[in-house]
C-alpha positions as CSV (number, residue, x, y, z in Angstrom):
1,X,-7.2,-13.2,-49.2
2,X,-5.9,-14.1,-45.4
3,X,-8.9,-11.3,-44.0
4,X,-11.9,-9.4,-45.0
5,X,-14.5,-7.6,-43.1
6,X,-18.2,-7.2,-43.3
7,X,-20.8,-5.0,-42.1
8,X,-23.8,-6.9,-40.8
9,X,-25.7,-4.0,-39.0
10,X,-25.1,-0.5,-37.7
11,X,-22.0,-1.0,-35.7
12,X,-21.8,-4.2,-35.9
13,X,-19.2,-6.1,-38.0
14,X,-17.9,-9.3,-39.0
15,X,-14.2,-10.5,-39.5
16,X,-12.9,-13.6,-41.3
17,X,-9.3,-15.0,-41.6
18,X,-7.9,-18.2,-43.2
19,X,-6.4,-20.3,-40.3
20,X,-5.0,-22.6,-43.2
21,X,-5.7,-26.0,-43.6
22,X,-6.4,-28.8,-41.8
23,X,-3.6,-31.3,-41.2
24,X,-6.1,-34.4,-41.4
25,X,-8.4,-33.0,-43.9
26,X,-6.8,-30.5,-45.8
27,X,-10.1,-28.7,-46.3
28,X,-9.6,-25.2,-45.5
29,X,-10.1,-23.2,-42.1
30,X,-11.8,-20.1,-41.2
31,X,-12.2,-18.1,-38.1
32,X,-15.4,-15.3,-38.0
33,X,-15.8,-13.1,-35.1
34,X,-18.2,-10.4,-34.8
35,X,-17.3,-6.9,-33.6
36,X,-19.0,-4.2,-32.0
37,X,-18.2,-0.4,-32.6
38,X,-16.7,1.3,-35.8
39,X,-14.8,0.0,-39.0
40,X,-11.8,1.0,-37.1
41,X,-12.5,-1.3,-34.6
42,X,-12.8,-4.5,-36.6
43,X,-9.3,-3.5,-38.9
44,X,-7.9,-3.1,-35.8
45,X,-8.9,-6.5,-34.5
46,X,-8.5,-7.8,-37.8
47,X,-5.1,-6.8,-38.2
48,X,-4.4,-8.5,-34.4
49,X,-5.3,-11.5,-35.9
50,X,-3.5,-11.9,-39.4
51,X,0.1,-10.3,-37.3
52,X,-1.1,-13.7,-35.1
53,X,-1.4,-16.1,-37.6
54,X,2.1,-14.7,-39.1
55,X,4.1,-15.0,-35.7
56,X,2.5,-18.7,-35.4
57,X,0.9,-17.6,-32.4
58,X,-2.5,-18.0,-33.3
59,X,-4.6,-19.8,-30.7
60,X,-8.5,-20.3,-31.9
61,X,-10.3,-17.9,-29.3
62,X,-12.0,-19.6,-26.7
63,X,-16.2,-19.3,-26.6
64,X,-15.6,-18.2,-22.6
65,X,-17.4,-14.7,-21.0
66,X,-15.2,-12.2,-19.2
67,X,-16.8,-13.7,-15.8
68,X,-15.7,-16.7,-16.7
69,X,-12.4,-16.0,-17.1
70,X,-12.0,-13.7,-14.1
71,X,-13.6,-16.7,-12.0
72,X,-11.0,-19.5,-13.2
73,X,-8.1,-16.6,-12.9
74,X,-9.1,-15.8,-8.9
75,X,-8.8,-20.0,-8.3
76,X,-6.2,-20.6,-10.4
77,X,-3.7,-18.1,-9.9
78,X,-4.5,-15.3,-7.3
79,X,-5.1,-17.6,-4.6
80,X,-1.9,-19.2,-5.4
81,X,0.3,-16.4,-6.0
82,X,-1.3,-13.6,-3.1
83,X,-1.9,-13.9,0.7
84,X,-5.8,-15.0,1.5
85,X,-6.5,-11.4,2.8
86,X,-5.4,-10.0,-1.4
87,X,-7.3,-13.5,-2.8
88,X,-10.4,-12.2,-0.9
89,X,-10.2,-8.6,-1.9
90,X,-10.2,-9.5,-5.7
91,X,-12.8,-12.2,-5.2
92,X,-15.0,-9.8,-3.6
93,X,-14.3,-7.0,-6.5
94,X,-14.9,-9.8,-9.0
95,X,-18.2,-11.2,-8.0
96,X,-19.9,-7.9,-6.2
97,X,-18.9,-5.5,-9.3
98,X,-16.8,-6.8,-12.5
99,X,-19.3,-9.7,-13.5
100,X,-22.7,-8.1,-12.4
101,X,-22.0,-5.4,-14.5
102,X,-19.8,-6.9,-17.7
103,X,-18.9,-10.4,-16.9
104,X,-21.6,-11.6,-19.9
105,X,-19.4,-10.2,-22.3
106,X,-17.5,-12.9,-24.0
107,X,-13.4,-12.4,-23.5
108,X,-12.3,-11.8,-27.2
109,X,-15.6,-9.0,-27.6
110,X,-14.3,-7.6,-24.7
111,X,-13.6,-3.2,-25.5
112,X,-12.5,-0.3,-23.8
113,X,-16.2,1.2,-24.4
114,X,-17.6,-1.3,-21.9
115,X,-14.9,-1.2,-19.5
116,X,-15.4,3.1,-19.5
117,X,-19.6,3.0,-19.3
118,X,-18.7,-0.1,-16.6
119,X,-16.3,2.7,-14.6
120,X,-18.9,5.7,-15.4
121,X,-21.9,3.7,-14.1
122,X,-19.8,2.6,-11.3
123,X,-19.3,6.0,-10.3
124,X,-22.7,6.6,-10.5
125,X,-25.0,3.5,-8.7
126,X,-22.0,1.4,-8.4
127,X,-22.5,0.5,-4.6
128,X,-23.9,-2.9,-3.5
129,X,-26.7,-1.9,-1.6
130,X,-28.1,0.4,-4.8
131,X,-27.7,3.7,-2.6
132,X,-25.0,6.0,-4.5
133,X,-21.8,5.1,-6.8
134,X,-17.7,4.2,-5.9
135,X,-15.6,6.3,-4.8
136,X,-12.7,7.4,-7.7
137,X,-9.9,5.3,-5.2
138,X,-12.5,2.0,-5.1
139,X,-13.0,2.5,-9.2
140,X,-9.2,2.5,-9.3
141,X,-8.9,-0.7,-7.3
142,X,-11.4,-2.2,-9.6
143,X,-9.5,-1.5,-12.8
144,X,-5.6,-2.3,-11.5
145,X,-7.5,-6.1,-10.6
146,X,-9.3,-6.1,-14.5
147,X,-6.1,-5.3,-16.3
148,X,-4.1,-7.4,-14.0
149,X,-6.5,-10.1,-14.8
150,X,-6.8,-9.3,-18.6
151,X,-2.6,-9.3,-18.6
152,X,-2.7,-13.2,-17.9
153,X,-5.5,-13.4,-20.4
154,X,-2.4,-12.5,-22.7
155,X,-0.2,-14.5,-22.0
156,X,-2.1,-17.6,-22.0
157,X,-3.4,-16.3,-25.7
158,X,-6.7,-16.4,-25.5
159,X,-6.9,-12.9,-26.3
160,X,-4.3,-10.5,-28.0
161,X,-4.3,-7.0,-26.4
162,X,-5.0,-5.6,-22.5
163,X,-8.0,-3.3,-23.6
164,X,-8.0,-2.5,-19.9
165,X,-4.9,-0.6,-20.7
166,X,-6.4,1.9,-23.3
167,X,-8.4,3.1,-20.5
168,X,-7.8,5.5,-18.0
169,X,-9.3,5.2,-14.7
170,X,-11.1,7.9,-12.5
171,X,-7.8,9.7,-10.5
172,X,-8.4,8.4,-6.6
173,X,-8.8,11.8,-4.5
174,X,-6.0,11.3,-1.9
175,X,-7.9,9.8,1.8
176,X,-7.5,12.1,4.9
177,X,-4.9,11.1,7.1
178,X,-5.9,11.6,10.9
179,X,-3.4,11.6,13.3
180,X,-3.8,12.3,16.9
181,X,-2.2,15.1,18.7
182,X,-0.1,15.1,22.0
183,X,-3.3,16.6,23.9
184,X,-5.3,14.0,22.2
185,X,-3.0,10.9,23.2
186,X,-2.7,12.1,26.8
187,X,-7.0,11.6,26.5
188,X,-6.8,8.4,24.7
189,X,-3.7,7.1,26.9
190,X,-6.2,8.1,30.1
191,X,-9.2,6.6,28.8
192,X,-7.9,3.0,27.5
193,X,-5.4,2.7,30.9
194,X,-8.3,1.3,32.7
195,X,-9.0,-1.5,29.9
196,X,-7.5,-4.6,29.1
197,X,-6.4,-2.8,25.2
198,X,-3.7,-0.2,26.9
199,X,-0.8,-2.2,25.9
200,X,-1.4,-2.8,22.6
201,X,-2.2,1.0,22.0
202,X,1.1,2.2,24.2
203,X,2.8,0.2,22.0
204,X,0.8,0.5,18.6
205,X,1.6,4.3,19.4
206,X,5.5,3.6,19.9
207,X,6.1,1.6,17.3
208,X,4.3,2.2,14.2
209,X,3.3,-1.6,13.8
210,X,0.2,-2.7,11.9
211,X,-2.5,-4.0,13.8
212,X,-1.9,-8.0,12.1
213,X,1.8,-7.2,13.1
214,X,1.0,-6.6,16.7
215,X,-2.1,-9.2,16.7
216,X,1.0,-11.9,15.2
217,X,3.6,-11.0,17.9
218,X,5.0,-13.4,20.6
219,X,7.3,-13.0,23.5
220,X,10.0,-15.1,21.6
221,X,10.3,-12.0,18.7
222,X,10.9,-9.7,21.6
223,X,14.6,-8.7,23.3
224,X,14.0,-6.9,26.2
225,X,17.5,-6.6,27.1
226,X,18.5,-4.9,23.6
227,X,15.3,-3.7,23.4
228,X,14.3,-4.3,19.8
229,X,11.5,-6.7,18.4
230,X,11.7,-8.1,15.2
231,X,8.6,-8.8,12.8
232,X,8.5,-11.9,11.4
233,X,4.3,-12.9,11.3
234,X,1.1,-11.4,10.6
235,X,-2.4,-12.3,12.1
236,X,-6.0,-12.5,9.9
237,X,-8.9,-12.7,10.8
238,X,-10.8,-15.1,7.6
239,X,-14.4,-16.5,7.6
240,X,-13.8,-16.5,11.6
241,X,-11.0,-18.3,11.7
242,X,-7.1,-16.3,13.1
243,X,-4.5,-17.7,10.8
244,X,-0.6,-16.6,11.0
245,X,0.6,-15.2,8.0
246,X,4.5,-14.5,6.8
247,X,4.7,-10.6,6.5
248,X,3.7,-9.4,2.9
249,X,6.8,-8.5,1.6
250,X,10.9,-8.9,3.0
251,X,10.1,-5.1,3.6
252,X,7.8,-5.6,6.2
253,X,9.9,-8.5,7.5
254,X,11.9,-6.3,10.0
255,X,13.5,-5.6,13.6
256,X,13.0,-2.3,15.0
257,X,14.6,-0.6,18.0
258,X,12.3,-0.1,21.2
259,X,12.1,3.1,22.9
260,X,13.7,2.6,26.4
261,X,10.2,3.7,28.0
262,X,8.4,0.7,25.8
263,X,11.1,-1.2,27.1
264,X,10.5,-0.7,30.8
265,X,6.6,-0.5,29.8
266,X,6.7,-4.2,28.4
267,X,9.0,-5.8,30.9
268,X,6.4,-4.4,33.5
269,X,3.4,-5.9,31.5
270,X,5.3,-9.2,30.7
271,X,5.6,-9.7,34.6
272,X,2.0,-9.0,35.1
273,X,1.4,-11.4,32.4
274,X,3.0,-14.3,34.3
275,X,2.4,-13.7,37.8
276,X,-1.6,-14.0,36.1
277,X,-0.7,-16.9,34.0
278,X,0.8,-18.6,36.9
279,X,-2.0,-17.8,39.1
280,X,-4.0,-20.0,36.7
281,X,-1.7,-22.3,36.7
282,X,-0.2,-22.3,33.1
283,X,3.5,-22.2,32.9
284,X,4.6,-19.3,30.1
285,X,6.0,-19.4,27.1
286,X,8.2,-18.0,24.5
287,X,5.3,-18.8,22.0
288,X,2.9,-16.8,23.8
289,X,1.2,-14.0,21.7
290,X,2.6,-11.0,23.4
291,X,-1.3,-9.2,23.0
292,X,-3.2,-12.7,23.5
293,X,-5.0,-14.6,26.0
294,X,-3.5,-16.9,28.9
295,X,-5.7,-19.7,27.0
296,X,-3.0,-19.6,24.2
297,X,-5.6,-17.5,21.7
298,X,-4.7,-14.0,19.8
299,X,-6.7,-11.2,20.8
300,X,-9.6,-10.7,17.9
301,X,-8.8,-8.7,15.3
302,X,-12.4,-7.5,15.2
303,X,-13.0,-7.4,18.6
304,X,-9.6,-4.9,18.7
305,X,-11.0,-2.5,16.0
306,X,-14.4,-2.2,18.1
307,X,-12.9,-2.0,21.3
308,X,-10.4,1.0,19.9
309,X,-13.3,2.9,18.2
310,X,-15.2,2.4,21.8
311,X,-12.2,4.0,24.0
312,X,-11.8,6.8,21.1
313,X,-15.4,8.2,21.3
314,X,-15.5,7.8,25.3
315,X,-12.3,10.3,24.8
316,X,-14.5,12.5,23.0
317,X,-12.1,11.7,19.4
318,X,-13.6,11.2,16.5
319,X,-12.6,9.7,13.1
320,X,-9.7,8.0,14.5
321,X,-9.1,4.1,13.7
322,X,-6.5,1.9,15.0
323,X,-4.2,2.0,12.0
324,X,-4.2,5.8,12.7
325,X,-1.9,5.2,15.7
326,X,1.0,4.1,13.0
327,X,0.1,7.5,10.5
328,X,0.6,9.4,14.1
329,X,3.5,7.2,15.1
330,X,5.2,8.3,11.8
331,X,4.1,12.2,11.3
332,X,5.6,12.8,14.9
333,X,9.0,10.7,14.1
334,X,9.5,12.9,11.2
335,X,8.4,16.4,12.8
336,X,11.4,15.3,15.2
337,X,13.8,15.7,12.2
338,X,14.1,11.6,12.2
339,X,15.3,10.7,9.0
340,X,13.1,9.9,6.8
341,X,15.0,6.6,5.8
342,X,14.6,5.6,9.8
343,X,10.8,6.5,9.3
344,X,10.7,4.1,6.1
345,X,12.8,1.0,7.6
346,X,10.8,1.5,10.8
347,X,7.1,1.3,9.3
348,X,8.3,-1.5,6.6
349,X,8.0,0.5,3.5
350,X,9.5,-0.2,0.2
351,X,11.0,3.0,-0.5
352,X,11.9,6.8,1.2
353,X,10.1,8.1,-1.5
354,X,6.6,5.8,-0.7
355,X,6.8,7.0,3.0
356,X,7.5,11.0,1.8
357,X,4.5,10.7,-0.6
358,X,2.0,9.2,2.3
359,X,3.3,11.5,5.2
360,X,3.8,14.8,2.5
361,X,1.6,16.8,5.2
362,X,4.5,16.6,7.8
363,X,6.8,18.0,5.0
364,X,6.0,21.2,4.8
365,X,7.0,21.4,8.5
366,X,10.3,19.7,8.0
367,X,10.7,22.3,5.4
368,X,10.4,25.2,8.1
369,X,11.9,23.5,10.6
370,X,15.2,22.9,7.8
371,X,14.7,26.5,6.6
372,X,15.3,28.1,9.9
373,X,18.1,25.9,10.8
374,X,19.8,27.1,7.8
375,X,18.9,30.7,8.1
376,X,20.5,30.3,11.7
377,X,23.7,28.5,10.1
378,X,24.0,31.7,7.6
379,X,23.1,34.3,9.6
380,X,25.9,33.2,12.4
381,X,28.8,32.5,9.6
382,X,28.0,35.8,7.9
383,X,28.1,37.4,11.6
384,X,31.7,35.9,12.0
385,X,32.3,37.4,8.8
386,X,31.6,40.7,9.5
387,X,33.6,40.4,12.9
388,X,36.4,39.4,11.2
389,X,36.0,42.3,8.8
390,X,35.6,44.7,11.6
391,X,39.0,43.9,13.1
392,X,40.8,44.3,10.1
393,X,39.4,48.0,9.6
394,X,40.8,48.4,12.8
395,X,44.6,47.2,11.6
396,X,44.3,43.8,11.0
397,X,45.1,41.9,7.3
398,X,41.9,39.6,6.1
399,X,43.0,37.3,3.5
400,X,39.9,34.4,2.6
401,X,41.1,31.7,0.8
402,X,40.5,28.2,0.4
403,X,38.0,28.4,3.0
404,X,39.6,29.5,5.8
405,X,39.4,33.5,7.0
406,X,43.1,34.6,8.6
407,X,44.4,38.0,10.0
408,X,47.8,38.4,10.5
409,X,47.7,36.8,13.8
410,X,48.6,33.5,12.9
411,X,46.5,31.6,15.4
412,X,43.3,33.1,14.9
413,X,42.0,30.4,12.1
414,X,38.2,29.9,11.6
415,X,36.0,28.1,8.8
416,X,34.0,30.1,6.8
417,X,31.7,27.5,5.9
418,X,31.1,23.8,7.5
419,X,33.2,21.3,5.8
């Protein structure tokens, strides 16, 4: 027998397998593993490991916890393979909620029942401070970096499934987008023209750009006399230190057309720039951050997002952030019948269909806007129609063929529908 199982308590049981023999030895080798739950549970897991042993893929499971595992993987591979901003974000998710809650569980024990009370209590208390639980979205962020985590577990063998991926997570309740209208921009625009943060925002506003986009931009990525910039770094803020980043993906890595108004605006604002720059006596630069300081520093990422929230409220708006300037840069390109395509190239999104889903509350008004236009194409070709018709009550011959509507005057020829 390769494999039995045995019942040691009330839910608890314990699987051996033969492993074989020992090469130096040749004294036989056995591998016993206890497992929580029901029978079902342990023939399960001990069918995983016989199907192992067969395959010649059996690796002797490895005595290490879950938060062991999800320590070495954040050093070892996601600070290698993500940007420091992503490497942080898991690290934090890891040490603040994963291993407080679960991370004692040795790997190979690990099952979907602890990973679904670990959601469930999460829901419930899960917050740091102890006052109230995660939202459904944060839960969901949790679980996509367990199972990501637990899919590399895999594939270095030490364990033989992705329980993560027998579970499914609490469905995120899609955020509120805010976006400003005209009446509101005119107050914003009035309120931050008297601060040093007005350019960024006119342009923010124009263009669509994230704020590390626009923190990351220099004079050399802008053309004024084509008037297009092109993004090609990102600026972070981490542990108080500003560090220039590649964009995050060849989709964000883009060169986008300027409006001629942000043209003149920036040309304006560059001149400014230099007549203060020379006053100080520093010659410019095409290096210069386009946003930063004469002393060669980028403008605070931090200091930004306070600064914003500040000239919002003294503009009596409320629930607005600075990333909201792109969601209103892109809702009004699309309620201007841009095409959606533009919208998507423009804001540095992978797909048409990613930048329909996020902005589906300006679609229902590009569906109006579309159904009227088409009601007006009808309604004028079936007017022409009936025209036509008219005239040859009156003595004319209609024939409609192939498209075309023709009385017997030769020279009157119209379409009857657009080509």
């Amino acid at each position: 027998m390769k494999g039995y199982i045995r019942q040691r308590s009330k839910g608890s049981w314990e699987i051996t397998i033969d492993t074989g023999r020992d090469p130096s030895t040749g004294k036989r080798r056995r591998h016993s593993e206890t497992v929580k739950g029901a029978k079902k549970d342990a023939e399960r897991r001990l069918a995983e490991l016989l199907v192992s042993i067969e395959r010649g893929s059996y690796i002797k499971p490895k005595k290490i916890t879950l938060g062991e595992w999800l320590e070495d993987w954040c050093q070892s591979y996601a600070k290698t393979h993500c940007s420091p901003r992503t490497a942080e974000g898991y690290e934090s998710i890891i040490r603040n909620h994963i291993i407080p809650s679960i991370g004692s569980v040795r790997l190979i024990e690990l099952h979907p029942q602890h990973i679904q009370a670990f959601y469930a209590g999460s829901m419930s208390h899960g917050r740091i401070n102890g006052k109230g639980g995660l939202s459904g979205r944060t839960v969901s962020h949790i679980h996509r970096v367990l199972s990501e985590a637990l899919s590399h577990a895999v594939k270095q063998g030490l364990i033989f499934r992705n329980v993560a991926e027998l579970i499914d997570p609490p469905r995120a309740k899609r955020a509120k987008m805010n976006t400003l209208t005209l009446e509101e921009i005119y107050k914003l625009f009035s309120v931050a023209r008297n601060t040093p943060y007005y350019p960024i925002i006119y342009t923010a506003l124009h263009t669509g750009l994230r704020q590390a986009e626009l923190l990351g931009l220099m004079w050399r990525d802008v053309d004024l006399d084509l008037a297009s910039l092109s993004v090609i770094q990102t600026l972070y803020k981490r542990r108080g230190i500003c560090h220039l980043r590649e964009p995050k993906s060849e989709h964000s890595r883009r060169r986008i057309a300027l409006q001629p108004s942000l043209a003149v605006f920036l040309r304006e604002y560059r001149a400014e720039r230099e007549t203060q720059w020379l006053l100080l006596g520093k010659l410019p630069k095409e290096n210069d951050f386009v946003f930063g300081s004469p002393d060669d520093k980028p403008m605070d990422p931090g200091t930004l997002t306070h600064a914003f929230a500040k000239i919002a409220r003294k503009a009596n708006i409320f629930h607005i952030r600075f990333h909201d300037l792109r969601h209103t840069h892109a809702s009004l390109m699309l309620m201007s019948g841009i095409h959606p395509k533009i919208v998507q190239e423009r804001l540095g999104h992978a797909s048409v269909a990613f930048t329909l889903d996020v902005y589906s509350h300006s679609v229902p008004d590009l569906q109006d806007a579309a159904a009227k236009r088409l009601d007006e194409i009808l309604q004028t070709k079936l007017k022409q129609i009936d025209d036509v018709g008219k005239m040859s009550a009156s003595g004319g011959e209609t024939d409609i063929a192939n498209g075309q509507i023709r009385t017997d005057d030769r020279r009157f020829t119209k379409p009857l529908l657009y080509p």
